[in-house]
N, C-alpha and C positions, 0 to 999 in steps of 0.2 A: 768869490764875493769880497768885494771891499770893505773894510772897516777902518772908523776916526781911531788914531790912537790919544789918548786924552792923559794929561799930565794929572798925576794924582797926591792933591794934600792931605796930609793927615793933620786934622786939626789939636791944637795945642788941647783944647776940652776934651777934646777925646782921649788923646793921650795921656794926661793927669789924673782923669774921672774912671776910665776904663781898659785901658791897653795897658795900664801899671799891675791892674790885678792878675791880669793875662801872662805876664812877663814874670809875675813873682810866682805863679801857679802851674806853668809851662816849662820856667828857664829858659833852655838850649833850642827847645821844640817852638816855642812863640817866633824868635827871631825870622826862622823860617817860614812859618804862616805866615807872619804877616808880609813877607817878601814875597810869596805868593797871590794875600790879598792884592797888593798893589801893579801884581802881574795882569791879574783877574779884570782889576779895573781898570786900567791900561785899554783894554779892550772891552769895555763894557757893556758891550753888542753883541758877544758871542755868550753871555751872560744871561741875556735877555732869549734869546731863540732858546737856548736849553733848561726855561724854566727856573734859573737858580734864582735871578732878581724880579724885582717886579717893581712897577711904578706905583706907587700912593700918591703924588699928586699927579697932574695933566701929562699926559705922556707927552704932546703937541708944545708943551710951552718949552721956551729957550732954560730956564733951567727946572729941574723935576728932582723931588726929592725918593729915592728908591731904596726896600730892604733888602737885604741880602743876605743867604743864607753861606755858612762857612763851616768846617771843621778843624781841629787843630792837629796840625804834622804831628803823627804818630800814635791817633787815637784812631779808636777800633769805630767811632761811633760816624752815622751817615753826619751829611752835612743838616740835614733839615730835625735827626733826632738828637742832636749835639746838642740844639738851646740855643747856637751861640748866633747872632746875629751882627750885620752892619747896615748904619746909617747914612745914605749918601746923598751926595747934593751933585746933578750930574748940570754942569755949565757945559749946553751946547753949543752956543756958539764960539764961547773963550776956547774949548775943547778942555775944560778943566772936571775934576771931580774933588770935590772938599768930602774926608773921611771924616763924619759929625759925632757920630758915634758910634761905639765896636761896646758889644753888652751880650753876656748868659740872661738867659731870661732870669734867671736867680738875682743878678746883681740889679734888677730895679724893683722899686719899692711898692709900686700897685702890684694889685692882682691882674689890671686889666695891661698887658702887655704894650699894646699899640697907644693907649691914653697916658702910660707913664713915656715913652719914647718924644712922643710930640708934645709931652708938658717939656723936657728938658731940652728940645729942641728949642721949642716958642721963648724958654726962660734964658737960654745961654748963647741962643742966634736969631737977635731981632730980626735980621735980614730975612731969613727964610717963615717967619711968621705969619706972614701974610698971605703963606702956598697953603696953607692949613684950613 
């Protein structure tokens, strides 16, 4: 099977709002994940056949915003009982993926998990507001 390999950013909001907590909470073990996550994304396809990500907006449209489940190097816990998730913006055609937001379901502020993610989406990426 063929697969796009897709260049992967991690966006500056992400990194400031959520990847600092990661880093300060992980150390030596973060660095690692998240050189993983970007492995993972890289091929974003083989993500999608084994269940781990899923589309929330249009799967058909040129770009598609999708969650992803993770766990962090060296913890005992599954990737989907961890909490921990990521926010992706997958550009099919550019072959790109923007890393929007990396989040424990603890570090956001509603109860309702998926309504606090796409408020700080819609608030901090006009661009992608309109897939909502």
């Amino acid at each position: 099977m063929k697969f796009t390999k897709y260049e992967v950013v991690v966006e500056k909001y992400a990194e400031r709002h959520f990847i600092s907590k990661f880093k300060k909470k992980y150390k030596g073990s973060w660095s690692l994940t998240l050189s993983t996550l970007i492995e993972e994304f890289e091929k974003i396809d083989i993500l999608f056949l084994k269940s781990i990500a899923e589309h929330i907006t249009n799967k058909d449209a040129d770009v598609v915003v999708c969650k992803t489940e993770f766990r962090v190097h060296g913890t005992q816990e599954s990737r989907h009982g961890s909490g921990n998730r990521c926010i992706i913006a997958v550009h099919k055609n550019a072959c790109v993926i923007n890393v929007l937001v990396v989040y424990h379901k603890n570090y956001l502020s509603d109860k309702n998990e998926t309504a606090s993610w796409k408020k700080l989406i819609k608030d901090n990426y006009p661009e992608y507001s309109n897939l909502f």
